[in-house]
N, C-alpha and C positions, 0 to 999 in steps of 0.2 A: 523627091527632087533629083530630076537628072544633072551628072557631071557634064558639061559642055568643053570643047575645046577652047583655051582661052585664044584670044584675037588681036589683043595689045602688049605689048613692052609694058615696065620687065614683067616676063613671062613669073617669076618666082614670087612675084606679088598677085598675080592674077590667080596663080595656082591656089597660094595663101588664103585669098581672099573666098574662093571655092569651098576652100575643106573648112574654113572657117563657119562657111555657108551652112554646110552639113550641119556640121557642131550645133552652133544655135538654135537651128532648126528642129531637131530633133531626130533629124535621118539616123542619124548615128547616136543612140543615148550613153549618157553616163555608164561606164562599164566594159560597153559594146569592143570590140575587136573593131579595126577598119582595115576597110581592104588593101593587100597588099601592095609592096610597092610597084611589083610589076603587074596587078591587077590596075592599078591609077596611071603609069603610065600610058596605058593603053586605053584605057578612058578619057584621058587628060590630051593624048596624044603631043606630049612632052616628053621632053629626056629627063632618062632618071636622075641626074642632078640634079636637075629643078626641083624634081617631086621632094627628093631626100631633102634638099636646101629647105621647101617650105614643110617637111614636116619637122624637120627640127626646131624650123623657127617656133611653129606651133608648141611643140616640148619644152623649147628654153620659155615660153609665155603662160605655160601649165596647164594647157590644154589638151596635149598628150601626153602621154608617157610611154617611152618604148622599152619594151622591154626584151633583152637579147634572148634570142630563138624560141621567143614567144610572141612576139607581131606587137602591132601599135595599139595602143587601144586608147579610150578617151576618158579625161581625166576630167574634166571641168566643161560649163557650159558657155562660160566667156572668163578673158584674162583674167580681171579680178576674183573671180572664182578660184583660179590657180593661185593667187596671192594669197586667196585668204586660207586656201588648204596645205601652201606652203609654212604660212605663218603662225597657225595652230595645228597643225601636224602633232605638237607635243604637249600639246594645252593639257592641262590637270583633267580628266573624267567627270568629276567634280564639278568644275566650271560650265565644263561643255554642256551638260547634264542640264546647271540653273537657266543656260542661253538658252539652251533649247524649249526649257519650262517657261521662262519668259514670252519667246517668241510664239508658241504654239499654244497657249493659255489666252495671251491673248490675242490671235488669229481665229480662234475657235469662237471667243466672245462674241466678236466683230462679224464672224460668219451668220452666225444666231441670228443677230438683228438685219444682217444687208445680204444674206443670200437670197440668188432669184431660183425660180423652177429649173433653170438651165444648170446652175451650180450645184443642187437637187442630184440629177441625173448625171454628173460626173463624178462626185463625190461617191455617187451608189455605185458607180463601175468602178472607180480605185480601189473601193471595200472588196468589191466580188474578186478585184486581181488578187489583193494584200489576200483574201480567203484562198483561193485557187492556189496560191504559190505557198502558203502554210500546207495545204492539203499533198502538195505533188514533192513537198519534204526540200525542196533548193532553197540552200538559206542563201544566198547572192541573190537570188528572182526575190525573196521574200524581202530583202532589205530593199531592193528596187523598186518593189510595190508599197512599201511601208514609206516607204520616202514619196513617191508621186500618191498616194493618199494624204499624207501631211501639207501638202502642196497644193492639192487638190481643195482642201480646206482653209488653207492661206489666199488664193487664188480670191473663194467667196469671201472675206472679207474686207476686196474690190478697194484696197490700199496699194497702190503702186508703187511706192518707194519698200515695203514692207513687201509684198512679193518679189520685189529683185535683192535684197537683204537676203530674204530665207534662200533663193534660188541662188546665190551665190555661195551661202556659206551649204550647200547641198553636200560634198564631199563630205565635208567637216562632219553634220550630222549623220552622212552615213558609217561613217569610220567609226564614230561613237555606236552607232545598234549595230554594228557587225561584233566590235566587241562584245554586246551584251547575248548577242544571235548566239556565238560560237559556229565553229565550222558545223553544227549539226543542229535542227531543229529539235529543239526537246520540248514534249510537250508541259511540261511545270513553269516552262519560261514563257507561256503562249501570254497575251497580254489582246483579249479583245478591242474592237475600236466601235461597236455596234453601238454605243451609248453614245459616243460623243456625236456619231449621225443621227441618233434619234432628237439631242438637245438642239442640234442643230435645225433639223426637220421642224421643231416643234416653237422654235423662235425663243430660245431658255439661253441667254447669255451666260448668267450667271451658273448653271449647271453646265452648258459645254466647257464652259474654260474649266470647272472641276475635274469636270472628266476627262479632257485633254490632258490636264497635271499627273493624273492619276494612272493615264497612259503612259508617262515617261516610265513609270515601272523600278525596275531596277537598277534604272539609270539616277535614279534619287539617290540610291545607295553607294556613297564611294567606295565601302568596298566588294559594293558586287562587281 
C-alpha cells in the first residue's frame, strides 16, 4: 500500500487516517519498525508537526510505541488491541496461559470440522515460517510466526467475532511466549505444532483442540 499525499483539512487527521491504514493492513506488522519521521514527511509531503502530532496520536491510542533513539515501531493492530495490551500488560502468567488454552483449543476444534482447501494451504505456510524462523535461531521472527500460525488456525475456524478477539488480544499473547521463548531459542523448549495440522487436515476435532492444549506447553506451568 502506497502512502499518498493527503488532499483535505485537517491535514493531521488525514495523515492519522493513512498510518492507521498501514497498521491494519498489515504493511507494517506487529513489531516492525516504521519509517522514520523524516522518511514520512517526505512521503506524506507534510510538515513534520503534522506527522509527529499524528504519530503520537497513534501512541497515545496503543498503536505505537515510540521508543527514544530507537525509532517508532508498531505495537497493536487496531485501538482496542492497545487497550487490551494496556490492560493485561500485568495479568498473572497463569491466567494468560488458561485464555489462551481456551481460545486456541477451541479454534482448533472449530478449524477440524469448517476448514476449506484454502485454510489448508495457509495454515501449511505459517508452519513452514513458525519452522524456518526456529531453524535461522531469531526468537522475535519465531514468536511472530508462532503467533500468525495460531491465527492462521483461528482464521479457519471461519468465527468472526472470535478472530478479531484473538487478533486483538495478539500482543497479549505474544508477550506471554516471549517469556516462555527467552531471548534465545533452546532446543528443550521447542514445542512442535505438525499434530495439530494433521488433526486438522484430517477433520478430528476432538484431537486438534488436544493437541492445540498440549501446545501451550510450558505455558500450563505457572512456574515455568
Amino acid at each position: 500500500m502506497a502512502l499518498s499525499s493527503p488532499r483535505r483539512t485537517p491535514l493531521s487527521d488525514q495523515v492519522i487516517a493513512q498510518l492507521r491504514a498501514q497498521i491494519t493492513s498489515g504493511e507494517w506488522p506487529v513489531g516492525s519498525r516504521i519509517p522514520t519521521e523524516a522518511a514520512l514527511v517526505e512521503q506524506l509531503g507534510v510538515a513534520r508537526n503534522t506527522v509527529r502530532e499524528a504519530v503520537r496520536a497513534l501512541a497515545h491510542n496503543g498503536l505505537l510505541d515510540i521508543r527514544q533513539g530507537s525509532g517508532t515501531y508498531v505495537l497493536a493492530t487496531s485501538e482496542l488491541a492497545g487497550v487490551m495490551h494496556r490492560r493485561f500488560a500485568d495479568a498473572e502468567r497463569a491466567q494468560v496461559a488458561e485464555l489462551r488454552a481456551t481460545l486456541e483449543t477451541s479454534a482448533a476444534g472449530m478449524a477440524a470440522t469448517r476448514r476449506t482447501e484454502r485454510d489448508l494451504v495457509l495454515i501449511d505456510a505459517a508452519l513452514a515460517r513458525r519452522e524456518d524462523a526456529w531453524r535461522a535461531g531469531d526468537a522475535e521472527d519465531f514468536v511472530q510466526a508462532d503467533a500468525a500460525f495460531h491465527q492462521a488456525v483461528v482464521a479457519a475456524a471461519h468465527n468472526d467475532v472470535l478472530a478479531a478477539l484473538y487478533a486483538d488480544l495478539g500482543e497479549v499473547t505474544r508477550a506471554h511466549l516471549r517469556h516462555d521463548v527467552g531471548p534465545e531459542l533452546i532446543a528443550e523448549r521447542y514445542l512442535g505444532h505438525d499434530k495439530i495440522v494433521d488433526a486438522i487436515r484430517a477433520r478430528d476435532p476432538q484431537r486438534a483442540s488436544h493437541e492445540a492444549g498440549r501446545a501451550i506447553g510450558p505455558c500450563n506451568d505457572p512456574e515455568a
